[in-house]
Short mmCIF file of the C-alpha atoms (twelve columns), coordinates in Angstrom:
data_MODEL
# 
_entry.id   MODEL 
# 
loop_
_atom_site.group_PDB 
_atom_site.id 
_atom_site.type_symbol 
_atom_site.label_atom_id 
_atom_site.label_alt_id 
_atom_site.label_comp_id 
_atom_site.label_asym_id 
_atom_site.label_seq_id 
_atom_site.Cartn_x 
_atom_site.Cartn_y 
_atom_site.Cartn_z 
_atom_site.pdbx_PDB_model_num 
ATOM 1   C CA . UNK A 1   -25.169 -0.562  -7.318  1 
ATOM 2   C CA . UNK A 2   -22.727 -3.105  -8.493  1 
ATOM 3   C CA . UNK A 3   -19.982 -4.246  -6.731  1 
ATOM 4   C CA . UNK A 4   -16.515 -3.546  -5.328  1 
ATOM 5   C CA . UNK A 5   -13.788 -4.442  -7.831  1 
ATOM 6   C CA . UNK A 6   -10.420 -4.466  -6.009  1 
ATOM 7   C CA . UNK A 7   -7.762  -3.736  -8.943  1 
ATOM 8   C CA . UNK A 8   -5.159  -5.435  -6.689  1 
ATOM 9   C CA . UNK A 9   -3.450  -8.612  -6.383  1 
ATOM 10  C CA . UNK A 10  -2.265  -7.673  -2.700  1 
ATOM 11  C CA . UNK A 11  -3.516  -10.014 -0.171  1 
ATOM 12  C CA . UNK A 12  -2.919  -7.352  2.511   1 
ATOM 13  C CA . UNK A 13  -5.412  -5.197  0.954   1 
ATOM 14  C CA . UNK A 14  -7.975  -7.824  0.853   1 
ATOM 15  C CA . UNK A 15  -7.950  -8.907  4.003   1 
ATOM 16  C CA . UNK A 16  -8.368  -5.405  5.347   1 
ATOM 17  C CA . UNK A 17  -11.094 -4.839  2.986   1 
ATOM 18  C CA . UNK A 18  -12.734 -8.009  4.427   1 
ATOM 19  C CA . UNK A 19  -11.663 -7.741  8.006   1 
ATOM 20  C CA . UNK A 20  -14.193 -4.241  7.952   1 
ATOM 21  C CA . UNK A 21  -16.984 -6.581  5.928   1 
ATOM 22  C CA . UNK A 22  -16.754 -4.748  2.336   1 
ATOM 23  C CA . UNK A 23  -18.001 -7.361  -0.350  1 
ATOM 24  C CA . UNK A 24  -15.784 -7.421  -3.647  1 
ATOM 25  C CA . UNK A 25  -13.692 -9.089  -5.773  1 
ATOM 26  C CA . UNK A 26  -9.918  -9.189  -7.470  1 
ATOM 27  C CA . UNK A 27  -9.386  -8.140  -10.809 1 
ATOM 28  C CA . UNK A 28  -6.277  -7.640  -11.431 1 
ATOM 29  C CA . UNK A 29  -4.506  -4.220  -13.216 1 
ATOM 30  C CA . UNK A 30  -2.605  -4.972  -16.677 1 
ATOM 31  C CA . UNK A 31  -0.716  -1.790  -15.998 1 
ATOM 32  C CA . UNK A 32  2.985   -1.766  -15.844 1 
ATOM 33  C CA . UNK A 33  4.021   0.168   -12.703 1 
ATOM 34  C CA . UNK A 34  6.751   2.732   -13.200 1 
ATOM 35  C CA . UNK A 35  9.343   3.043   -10.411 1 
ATOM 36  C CA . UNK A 36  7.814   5.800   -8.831  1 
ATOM 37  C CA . UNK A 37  10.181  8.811   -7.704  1 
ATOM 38  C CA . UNK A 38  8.018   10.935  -5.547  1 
ATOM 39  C CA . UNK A 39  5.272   10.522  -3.178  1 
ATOM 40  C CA . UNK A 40  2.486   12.467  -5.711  1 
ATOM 41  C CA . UNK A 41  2.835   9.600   -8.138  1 
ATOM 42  C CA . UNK A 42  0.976   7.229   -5.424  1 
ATOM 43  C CA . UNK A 43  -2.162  8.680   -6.542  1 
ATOM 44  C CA . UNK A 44  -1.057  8.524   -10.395 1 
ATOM 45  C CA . UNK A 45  -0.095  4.755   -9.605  1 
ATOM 46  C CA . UNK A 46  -3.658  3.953   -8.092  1 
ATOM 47  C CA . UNK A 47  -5.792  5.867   -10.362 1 
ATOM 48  C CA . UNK A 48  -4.092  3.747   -13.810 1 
ATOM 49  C CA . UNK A 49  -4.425  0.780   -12.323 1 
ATOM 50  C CA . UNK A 50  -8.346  1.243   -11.029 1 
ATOM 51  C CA . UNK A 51  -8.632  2.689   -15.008 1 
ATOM 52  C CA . UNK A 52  -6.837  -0.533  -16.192 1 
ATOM 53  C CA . UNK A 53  -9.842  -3.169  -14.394 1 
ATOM 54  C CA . UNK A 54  -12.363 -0.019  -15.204 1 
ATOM 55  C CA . UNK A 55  -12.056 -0.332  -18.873 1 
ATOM 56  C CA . UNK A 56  -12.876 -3.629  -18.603 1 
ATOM 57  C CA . UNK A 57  -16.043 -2.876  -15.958 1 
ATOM 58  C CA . UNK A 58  -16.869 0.694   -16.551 1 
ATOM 59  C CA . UNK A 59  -20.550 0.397   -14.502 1 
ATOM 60  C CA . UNK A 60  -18.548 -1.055  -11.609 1 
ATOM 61  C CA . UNK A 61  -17.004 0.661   -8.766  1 
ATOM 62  C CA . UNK A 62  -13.182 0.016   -8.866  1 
ATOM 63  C CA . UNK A 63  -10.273 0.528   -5.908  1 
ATOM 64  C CA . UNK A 64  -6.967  1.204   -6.963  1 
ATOM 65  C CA . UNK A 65  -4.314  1.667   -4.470  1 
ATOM 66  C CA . UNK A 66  -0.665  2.063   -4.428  1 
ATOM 67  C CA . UNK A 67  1.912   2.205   -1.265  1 
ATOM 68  C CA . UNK A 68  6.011   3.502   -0.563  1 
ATOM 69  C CA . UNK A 69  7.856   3.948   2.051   1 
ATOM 70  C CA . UNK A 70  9.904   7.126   2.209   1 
ATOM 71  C CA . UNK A 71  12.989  7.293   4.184   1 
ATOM 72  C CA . UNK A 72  15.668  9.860   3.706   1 
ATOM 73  C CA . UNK A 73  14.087  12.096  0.700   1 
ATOM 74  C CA . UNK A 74  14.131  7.886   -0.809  1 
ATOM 75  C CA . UNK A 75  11.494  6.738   -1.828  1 
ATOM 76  C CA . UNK A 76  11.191  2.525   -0.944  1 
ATOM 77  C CA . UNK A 77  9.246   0.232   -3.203  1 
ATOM 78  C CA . UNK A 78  9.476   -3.429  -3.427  1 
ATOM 79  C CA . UNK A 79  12.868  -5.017  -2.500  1 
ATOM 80  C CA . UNK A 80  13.607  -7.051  -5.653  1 
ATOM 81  C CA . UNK A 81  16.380  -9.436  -3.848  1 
ATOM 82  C CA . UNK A 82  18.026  -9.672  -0.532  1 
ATOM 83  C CA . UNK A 83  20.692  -7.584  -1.026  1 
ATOM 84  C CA . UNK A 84  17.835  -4.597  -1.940  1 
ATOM 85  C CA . UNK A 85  15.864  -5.965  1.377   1 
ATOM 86  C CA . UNK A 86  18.928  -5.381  3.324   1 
ATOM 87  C CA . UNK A 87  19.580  -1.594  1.859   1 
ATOM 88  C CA . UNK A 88  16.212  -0.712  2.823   1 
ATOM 89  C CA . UNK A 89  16.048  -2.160  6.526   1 
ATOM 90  C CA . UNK A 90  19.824  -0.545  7.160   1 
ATOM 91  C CA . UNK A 91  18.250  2.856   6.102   1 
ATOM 92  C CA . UNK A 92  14.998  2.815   7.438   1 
ATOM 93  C CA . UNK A 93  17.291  1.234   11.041  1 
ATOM 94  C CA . UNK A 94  16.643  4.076   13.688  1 
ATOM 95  C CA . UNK A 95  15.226  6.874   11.516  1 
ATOM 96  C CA . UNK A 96  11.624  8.298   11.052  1 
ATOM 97  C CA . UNK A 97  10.214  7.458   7.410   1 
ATOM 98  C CA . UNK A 98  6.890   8.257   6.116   1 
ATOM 99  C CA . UNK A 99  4.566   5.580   4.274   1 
ATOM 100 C CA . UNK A 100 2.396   6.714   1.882   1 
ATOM 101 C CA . UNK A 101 -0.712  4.579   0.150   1 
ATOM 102 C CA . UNK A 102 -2.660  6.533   -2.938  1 
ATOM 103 C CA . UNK A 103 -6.229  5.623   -3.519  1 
ATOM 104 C CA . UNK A 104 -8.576  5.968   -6.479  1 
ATOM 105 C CA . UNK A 105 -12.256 4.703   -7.081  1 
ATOM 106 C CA . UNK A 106 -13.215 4.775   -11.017 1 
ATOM 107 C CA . UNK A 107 -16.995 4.105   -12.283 1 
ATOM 108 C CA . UNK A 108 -18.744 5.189   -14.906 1 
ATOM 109 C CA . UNK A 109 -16.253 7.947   -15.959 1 
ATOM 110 C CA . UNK A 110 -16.191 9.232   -12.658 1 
ATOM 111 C CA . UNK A 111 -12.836 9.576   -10.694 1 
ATOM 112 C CA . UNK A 112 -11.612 10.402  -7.171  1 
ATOM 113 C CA . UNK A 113 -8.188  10.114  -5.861  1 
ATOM 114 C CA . UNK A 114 -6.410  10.773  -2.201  1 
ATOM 115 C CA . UNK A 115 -3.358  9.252   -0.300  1 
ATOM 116 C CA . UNK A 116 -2.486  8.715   2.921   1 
ATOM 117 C CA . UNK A 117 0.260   9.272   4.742   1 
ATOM 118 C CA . UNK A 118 1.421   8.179   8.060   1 
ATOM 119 C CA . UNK A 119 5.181   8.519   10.500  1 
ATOM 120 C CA . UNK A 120 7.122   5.396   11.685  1 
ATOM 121 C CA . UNK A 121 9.608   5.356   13.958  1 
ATOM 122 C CA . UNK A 122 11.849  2.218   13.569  1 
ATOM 123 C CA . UNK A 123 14.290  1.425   16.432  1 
ATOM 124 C CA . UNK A 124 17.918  0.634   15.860  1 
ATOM 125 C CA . UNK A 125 18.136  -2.607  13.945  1 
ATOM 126 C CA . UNK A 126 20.881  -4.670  14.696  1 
ATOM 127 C CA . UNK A 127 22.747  -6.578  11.443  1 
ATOM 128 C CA . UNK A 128 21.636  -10.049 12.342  1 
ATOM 129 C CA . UNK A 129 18.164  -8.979  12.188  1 
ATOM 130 C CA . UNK A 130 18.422  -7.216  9.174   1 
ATOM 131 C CA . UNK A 131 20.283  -10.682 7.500   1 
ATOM 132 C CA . UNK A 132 17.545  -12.528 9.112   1 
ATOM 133 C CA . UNK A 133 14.793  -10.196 7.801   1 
ATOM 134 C CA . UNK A 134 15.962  -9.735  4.195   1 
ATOM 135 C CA . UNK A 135 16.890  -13.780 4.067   1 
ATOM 136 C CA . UNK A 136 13.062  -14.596 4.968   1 
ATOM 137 C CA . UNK A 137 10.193  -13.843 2.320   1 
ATOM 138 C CA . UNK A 138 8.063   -11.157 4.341   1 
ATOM 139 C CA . UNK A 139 10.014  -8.015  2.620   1 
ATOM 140 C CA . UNK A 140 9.381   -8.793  -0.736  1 
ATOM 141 C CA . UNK A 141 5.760   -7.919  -2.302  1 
ATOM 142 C CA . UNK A 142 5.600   -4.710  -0.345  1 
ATOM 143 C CA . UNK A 143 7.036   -1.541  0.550   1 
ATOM 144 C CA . UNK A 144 10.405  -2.663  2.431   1 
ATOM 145 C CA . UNK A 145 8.678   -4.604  5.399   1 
ATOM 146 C CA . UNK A 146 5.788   -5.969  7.257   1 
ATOM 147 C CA . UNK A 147 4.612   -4.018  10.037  1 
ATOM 148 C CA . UNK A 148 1.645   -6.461  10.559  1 
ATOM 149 C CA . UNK A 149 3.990   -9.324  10.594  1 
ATOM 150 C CA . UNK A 150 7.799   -9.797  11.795  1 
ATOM 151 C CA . UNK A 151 8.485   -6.737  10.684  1 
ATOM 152 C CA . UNK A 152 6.451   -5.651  13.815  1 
ATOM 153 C CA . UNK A 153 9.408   -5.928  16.310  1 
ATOM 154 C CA . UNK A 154 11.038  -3.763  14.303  1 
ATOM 155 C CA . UNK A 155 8.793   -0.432  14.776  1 
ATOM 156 C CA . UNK A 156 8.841   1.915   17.920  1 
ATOM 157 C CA . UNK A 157 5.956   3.649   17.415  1 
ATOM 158 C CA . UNK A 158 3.269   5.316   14.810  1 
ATOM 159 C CA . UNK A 159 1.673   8.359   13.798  1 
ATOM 160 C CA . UNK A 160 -1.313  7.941   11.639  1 
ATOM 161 C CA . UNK A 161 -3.137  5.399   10.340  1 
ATOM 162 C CA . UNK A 162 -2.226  2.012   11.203  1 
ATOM 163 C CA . UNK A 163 -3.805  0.528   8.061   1 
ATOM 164 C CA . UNK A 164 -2.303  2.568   5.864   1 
ATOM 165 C CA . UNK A 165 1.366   0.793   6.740   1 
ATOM 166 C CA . UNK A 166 -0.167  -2.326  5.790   1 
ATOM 167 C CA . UNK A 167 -1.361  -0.954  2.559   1 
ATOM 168 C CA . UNK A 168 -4.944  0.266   2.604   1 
ATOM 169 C CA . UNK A 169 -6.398  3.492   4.754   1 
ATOM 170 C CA . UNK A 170 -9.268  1.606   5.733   1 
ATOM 171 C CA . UNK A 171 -10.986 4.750   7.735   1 
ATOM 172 C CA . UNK A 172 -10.523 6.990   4.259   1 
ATOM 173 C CA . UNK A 173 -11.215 4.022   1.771   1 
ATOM 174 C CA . UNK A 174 -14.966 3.260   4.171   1 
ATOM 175 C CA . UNK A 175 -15.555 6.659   4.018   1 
ATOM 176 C CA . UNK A 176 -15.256 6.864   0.592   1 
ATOM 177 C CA . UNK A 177 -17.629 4.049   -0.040  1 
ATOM 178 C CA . UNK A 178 -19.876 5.162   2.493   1 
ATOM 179 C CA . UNK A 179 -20.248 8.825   -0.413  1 
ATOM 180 C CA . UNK A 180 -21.227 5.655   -2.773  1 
ATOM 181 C CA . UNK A 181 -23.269 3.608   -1.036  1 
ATOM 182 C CA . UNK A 182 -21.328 0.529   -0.803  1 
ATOM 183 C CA . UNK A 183 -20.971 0.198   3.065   1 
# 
């Protein structure tokens, strides 16, 4: 057995990978991510980039992942400036959205993919918040906000896995290596 490759430069994902005690290390995926449209592309997303560090390590076990936020039939990625930051918090202000994180393992030609998806309920956001929010850096290398940071105050409640709004289903992705005999 070799070890955990996380194809990911998201710190979020690996300090959930080490907060549960999985051993591994970044390699980061050369792919170019397409703006993704609909929620099945998470898994398309996550599998290229673990094939990406896997061509490069095929005998090692690689993690892919990929998260969006979906709000409104929209589908939220990254906020590339305030102004997107703001769009996204005014939408997602008072409404139900779904996050969704896609996950694929590659090794030695062998390939496995599944996603996760999990309800929010965001309480009414008031436009000084939003301002606030958008003019600070938290929004902008993920999916619209933080739910394990400011963006906390933000969210009523959730239904689902917790983990998976911070960007990694850590219950699936320790299962998973659990059926490979890395945990």
């Amino acid at each position: 057995m070799g070890e955990l490759i996380l194809a990911s430069a998201s710190p979020r994902r690996a300090d959930l990978l080490r907060q549960i005690g999985i051993s591994f290390r970044i390699v980061k995926s050369n792919y170019a991510e397409p703006e993704i449209i609909n929620e099945k592309q998470v898994e398309e997303v996550a599998l290229a980039k673990a094939r990406s560090v896997g061509s490069r390590y095929p005998d090692e076990l690689i993690l892919g992942a990929d998260t969006i936020v979906i709000c409104s039939g929209k589908v939220l990625c990254k906020p590339k400036d305030e102004q997107e930051a703001r769009a996204m918090l005014k939408l997602l202000s008072g409404k139900v959205h779904k996050v969704v994180t896609g996950i694929a393992f590659v090794r030695c030609g062998i390939e496995l993919t599944s996603r996760e998806e999990t309800l929010v309920w965001m309480r009414d956001i008031e436009e000084e918040e939003i301002n606030a929010y958008a003019a600070s850096d938290e929004p902008y290398d993920k999916a619209a906000y933080a739910i394990q940071g400011k963006g906390a105050v933000f969210v009523q409640k959730i239904e689902g896995c917790f983990f998976n709004v911070v960007g990694l289903p850590l219950f699936k992705v320790a299962n998973i290596l659990k059926g490979w005999n890395y945990v």
